[in-house]
N, C-alpha and C positions, 0 to 999 in steps of 0.2 A: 504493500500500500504506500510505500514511501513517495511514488513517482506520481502519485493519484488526488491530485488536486482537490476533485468531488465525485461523489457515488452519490447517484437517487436511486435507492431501491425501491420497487414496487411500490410507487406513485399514485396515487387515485385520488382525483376529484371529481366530486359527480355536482352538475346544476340541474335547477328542473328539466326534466326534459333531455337532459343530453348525460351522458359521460365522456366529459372531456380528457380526463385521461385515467384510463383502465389496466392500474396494475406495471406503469409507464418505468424501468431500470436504464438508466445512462451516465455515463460516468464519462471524467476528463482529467486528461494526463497532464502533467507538466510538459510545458514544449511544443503543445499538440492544436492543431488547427481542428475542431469536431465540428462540422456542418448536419445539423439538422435541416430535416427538410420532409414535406409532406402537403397535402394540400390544405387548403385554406379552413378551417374549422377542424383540420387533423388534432392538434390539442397541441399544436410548438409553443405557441404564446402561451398557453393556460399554463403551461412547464416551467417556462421562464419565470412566470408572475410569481410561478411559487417559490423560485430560490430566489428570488431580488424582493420576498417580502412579503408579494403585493394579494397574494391569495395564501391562504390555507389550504392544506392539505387537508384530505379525509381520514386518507392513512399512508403508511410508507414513510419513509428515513432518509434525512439528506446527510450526509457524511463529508464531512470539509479536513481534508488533510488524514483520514483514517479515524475522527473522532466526530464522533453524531452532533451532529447540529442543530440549534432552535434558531430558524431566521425570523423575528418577530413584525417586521416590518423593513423598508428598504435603508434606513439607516443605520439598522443593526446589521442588514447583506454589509454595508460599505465597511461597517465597522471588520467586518469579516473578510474582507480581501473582496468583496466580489462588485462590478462595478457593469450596469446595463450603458449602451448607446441605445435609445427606443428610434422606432421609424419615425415618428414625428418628435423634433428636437423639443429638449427641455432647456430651452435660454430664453433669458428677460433681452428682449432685443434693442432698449437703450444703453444697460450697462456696456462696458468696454469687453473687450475680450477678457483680459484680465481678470477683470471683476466679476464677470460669469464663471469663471472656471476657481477661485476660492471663495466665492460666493457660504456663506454657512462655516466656513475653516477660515475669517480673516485671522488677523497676527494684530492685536493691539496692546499700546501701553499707555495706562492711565484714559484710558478711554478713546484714545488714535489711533486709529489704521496705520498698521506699517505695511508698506507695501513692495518695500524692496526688497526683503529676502523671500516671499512671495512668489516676486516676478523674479529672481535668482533660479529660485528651483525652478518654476515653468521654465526658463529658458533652456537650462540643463533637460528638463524632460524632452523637450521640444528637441535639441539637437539629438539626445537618447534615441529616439524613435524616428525620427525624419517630421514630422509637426510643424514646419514654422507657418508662423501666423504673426501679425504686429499686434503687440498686445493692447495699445493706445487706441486701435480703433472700434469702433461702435458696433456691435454683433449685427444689428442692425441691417448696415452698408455692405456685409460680407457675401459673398455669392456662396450658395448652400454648400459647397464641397469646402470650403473655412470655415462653415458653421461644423460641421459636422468633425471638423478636427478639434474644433474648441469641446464638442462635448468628449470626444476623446481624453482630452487632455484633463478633463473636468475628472472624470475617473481613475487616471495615472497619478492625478497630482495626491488622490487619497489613497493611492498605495495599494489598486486593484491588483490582483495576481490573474484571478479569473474575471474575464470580461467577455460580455454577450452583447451582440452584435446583431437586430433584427431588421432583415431588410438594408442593410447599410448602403447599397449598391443602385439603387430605387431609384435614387436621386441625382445620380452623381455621370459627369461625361466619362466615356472610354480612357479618356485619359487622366481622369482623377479616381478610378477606379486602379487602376495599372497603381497608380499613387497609395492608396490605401492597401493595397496587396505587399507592397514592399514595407510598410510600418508592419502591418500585419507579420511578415516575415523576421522585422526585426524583433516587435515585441514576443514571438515564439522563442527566438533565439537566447533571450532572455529567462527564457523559463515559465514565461504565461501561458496561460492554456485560454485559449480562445475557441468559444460556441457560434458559430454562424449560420444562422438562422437565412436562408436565400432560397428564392423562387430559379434563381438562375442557375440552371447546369451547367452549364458551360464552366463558369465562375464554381461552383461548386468543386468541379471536377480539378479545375487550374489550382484551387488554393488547402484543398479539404485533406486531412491526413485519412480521419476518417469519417465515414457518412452514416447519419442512422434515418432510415425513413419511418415517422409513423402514419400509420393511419387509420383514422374513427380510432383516436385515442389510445390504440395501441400502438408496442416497434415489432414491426413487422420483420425487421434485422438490419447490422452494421456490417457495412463494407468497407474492406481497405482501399484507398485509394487506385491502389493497381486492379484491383478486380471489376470495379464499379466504370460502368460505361453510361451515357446518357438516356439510351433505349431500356435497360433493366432498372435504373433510378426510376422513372417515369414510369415504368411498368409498374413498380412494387409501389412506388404513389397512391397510383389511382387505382388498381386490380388488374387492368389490361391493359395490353397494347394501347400505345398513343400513338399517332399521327404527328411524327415530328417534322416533318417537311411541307412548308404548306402549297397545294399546290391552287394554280388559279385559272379558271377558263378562260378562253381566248373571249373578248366582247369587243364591239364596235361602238367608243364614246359616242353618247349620242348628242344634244344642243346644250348646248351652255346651260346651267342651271344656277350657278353662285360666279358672280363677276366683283372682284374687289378693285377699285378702281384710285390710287393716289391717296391713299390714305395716311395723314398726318395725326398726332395725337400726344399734346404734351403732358406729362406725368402728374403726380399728387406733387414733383418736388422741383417742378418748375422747368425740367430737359425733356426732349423728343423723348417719348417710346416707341411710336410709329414715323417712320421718317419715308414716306412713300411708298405701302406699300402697295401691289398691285398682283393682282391673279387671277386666274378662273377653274372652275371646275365644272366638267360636262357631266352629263348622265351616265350612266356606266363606267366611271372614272375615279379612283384614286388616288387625291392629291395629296402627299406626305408631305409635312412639312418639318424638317431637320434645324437642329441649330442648340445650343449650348443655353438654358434656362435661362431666362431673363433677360433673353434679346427680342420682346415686343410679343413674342409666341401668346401669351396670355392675356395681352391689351388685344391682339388681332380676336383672338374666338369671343373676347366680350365684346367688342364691337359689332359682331356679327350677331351675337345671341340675345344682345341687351342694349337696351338703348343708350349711346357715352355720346358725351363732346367731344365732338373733334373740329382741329382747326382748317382741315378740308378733306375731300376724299367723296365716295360712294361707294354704297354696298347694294346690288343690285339680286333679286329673287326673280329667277326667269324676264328678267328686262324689266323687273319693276325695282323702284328705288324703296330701299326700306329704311331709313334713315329717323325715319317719324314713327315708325312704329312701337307700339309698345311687347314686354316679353310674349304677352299672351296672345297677340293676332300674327308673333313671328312663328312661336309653336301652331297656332290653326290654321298657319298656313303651309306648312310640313318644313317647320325647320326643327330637328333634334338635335339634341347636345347630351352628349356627354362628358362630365364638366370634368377639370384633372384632378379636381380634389372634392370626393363622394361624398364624405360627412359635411364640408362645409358648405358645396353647392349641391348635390346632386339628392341628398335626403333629409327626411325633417325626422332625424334618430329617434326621439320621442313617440312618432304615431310607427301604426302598426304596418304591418309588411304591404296588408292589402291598399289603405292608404297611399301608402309609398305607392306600390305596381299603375295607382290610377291618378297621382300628381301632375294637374297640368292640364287634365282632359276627365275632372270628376265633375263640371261642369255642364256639358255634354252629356248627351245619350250616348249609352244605353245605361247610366249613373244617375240621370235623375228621373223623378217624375212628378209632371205638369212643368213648370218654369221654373221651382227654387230645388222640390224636396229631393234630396239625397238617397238613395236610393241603396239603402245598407246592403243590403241580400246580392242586388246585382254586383255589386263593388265583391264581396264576398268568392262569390261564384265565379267572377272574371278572375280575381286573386289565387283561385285554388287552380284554374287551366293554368292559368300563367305560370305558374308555382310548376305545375308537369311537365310544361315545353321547354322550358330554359333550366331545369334540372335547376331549381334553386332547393339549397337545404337548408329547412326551417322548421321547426315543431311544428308549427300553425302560419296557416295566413294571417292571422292574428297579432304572432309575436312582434314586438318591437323592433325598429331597424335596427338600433343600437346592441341588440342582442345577437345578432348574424356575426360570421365571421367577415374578414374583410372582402374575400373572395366572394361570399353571396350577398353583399351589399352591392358589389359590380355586378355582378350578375342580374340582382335585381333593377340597378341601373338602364342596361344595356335591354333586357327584357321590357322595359316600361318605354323606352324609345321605340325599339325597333318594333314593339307590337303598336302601335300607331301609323306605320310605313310614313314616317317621311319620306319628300321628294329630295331632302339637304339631311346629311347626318355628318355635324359635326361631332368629331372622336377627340379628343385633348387626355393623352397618358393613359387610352382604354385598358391598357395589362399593368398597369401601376399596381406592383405587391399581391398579384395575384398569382396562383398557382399552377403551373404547366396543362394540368384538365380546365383548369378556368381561361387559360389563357388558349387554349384548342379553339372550346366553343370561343371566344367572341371574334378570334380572327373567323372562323367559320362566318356567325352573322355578317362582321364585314365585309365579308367576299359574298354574302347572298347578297348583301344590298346591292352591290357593285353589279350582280348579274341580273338583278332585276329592275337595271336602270338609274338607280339611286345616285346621288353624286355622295360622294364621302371626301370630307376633310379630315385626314388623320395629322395631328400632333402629336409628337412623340419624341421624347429621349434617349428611344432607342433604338440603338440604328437600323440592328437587326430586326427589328419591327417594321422599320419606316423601308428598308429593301427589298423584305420578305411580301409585303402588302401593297408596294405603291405602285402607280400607271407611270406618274410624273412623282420627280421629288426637284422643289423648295427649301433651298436654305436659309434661314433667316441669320443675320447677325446686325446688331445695332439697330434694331426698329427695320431692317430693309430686307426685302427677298434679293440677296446678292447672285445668287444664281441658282438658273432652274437645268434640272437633267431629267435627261428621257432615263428609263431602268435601263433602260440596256447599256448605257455608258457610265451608270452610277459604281462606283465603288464604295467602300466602306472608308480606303485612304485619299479620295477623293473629295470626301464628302468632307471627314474629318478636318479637311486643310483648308475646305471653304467654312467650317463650323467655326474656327480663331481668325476668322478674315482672310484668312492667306488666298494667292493667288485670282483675285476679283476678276482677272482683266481673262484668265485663260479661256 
């Protein structure tokens, strides 16, 4: 046991309705990269929560260094060497870098902050591991792959050994990714034992020593790295065969259906977000649009889905300007969105699933009857077909959104758009932290709309998403589409080179 950081033995939590984790043994060595991995509502996160604090156990033993351990809450994990990164960061985004990361551990005397042996140690951690970051600036201003080093560093600087990592990858370009593999390497080298918690194979496979898949709450088994290929990961995920190559029918784009025309649009902080942009999309077409997070990508799909100020431009719906419309006559007129972040645009977590499924269009028949009343039973009955066709997993139509795992929140997402057939389906980050069967079906749906005429907008920060699914790809950088490529001549080192501005003029 000397080498054995932690053991959970025979794990079980059970919530109503579900058993999240059934009986669940996984342990981590010193030294050792362990990639967990499973589909969405499999029970990874409900595992985590229990060694960083954040859930209670039913029953079963966590074992820290060979000696049983009580983790009472996430302060007492820290106090215990163990330190989480979550997918959605934990920083106050006016403090400083600095000041996020000894946030709760300052250094004072006589009631002062001292901040310079503090910022000594960060420094030393930061050259330790590969981290640099300027610790003077505003967490704020930082582009998400510095945020996400500062909450690194947030949990080194309290003497993490063991550190878990959910989703870390989600957010981050190919080449801040490549960047976090090599801390990761270093912090191994070190003796930390690192959990990686990743949808991505690929990445799973390049950085994991060993891999354990569970799923519906139990580990189905761990593989060594040398044994584990991306076809049998995937298989033992979901129960079968997956469909790892996507393939796409040949279609003939048909009329123009989304024309974006010069569109300018200056920020909450006084600079261009939009700085000309311009595009279209026909019927039976895939327009991906590529580019490194917070080059305008997110000002463009609200422009189109919601009404904004802009200081010129036009957004056109089959040759009509929609510029005056409001959300609700842009939805009745077949515009869908799927927004890049679920919980804060795409669902109202509090009401219930069937709710959710009929957001947008419960105003409408077959939801009401005579002019106002609401039409419980028929919402009801649409929610349980819907709940069938898009395999969403839920105790009830009933349940809460907030209660889904992250993967049937998209799902249900993606199900409540594309059961309306829009004629425009805007996508913004569709496989965002979703799970290889979750991420099957909805390129599936996207490729059906695409064959049944639909125009699709896909955003995305992934490349392999944006090559795998697009007709045209769009690169955005600095508010602009700098240059567009047919698939056939798109690469992935192509792409990448126009995603940091390089080469504009080729």
């Amino acid at each position: 046991m000397s080498d054995t950081l932690l053991a959970m033995e025979e794990i079980t939590k059970v919530f109503p309705g579900v058993r999240a984790n059934d009986g669940v043994s996984f342990d981590l060595q010193a030294g050792e990269i362990h990639a967990l991995v499973g589909e969405n509502g499999a029970g990874k996160t409900t595992l985590m929560k229990i060694l960083y604090g954040l859930q209670k156990p039913d029953s079963g033993t966590i074992y820290l260094r060979g000696e049983a351990a009580s983790i009472r809450n996430p302060r007492n994990a820290i106090a215990q060497g163990i330190g989480m990164v979550h997918q959605h960061f934990m920083l106050v985004p006016p403090f400083s870098v600095l000041e996020n990361i000894v946030l709760g551990e300052e250094t004072q005397t006589a009631g002062v902050l001292r901040m310079k042996a503090p910022a000594e140690k960060v420094e030393e951690i930061m050259a330790r591991n590969g981290l640099p970051v300027e610790l003077s600036l505003s967490v704020a201003d930082l582009p998400v792959g510095l945020q996400q080093r500062v909450e690194i560093l947030k949990i080194l600087y309290r003497g993490a050994e063991i550190l878990v990592f959910d989703e870390p990858t989600a957010v981050l370009t190919p080449q801040e990714v490549d960047e976090l593999f090599k801390t990761f390497r270093m912090m191994k080298e070190q003796g930390k034992g690192i959990i990686f918690i990743s949808h991505k194979l690929d990445e799973v496979l390049d950085i994991a020593d060993r891999i354990t898949v569970i799923r519906r709450g139990k580990v189905i088994e761990t593989l060594q790295r040398g044994e584990a290929t991306k076809a049998k990961i995937a298989e033992l995920m979901v129960g079968k065969p997956v469909l790892l190559e996507v393939k796409k029918e040949a279609v003939v784009p048909g009329a123009t259906i989304l024309e974006v025309r010069d569109l300018h649009e200056t920020g909450e902080r006084g600079h261009g977000v939009l700085d000309g942009v311009s595009l279209s999309v026909k019927g039976g077409e895939i327009y991906g649009i590529a580019g490194v997070e917070g080059n305008g990508q997110s000002e463009l799909v609200q422009a189109i889905t919601e009404p904004v100020k802009l200081n010129q431009g036009d957004i056109l719906l089959q040759g009509q300007s929609i510029l005056s419309w409001d959300v609700r006559l842009r939805r009745d007129s077949g515009i869908g969105h799927i927004p890049e972040d679920r919980q804060r645009f795409g669902l109202l977590l509090p009401f219930s699933l069937a709710d959710n499924l009929t957001l947008g269009r419960h105003h409408r028949p077959p939801f009401v009857r005579g002019s106002q009343w609401i039409d419980s039973a028929k919402i009801r009955d649409y929610a349980r077909q819907t709940i069938k066709n898009f395999d969403i997993r839920t105790p009830s139509e009933m349940t809460p959104a907030n209660a889904l795992s992250g993967g049937n929140q998209q799902k249900a997402i993606v199900a409540r758009e594309m059961s309306f057939e829009p004629i425009l389906l805007v996508a913004a980050q569709p496989t965002r932290g979703v799970d290889i069967g979750a991420q099957e079906f909805i390129y599936s749906q996207l490729l059906e709309a695409r064959e049944n005429g639909k125009a699709v907008l896909l955003v995305s920060a992934d490349l392999d998403e944006i090559l795998s699914l697009s007709d045209r790809i769009g690169v955005m950088f600095k508010g602009r589409i700098i240059q567009e490529l047919g698939r056939a001549e798109a690469t992935r080192e192509k792409i990448g080179l126009y995603m940091t501005g390089g080469d504009q003029n080729a």
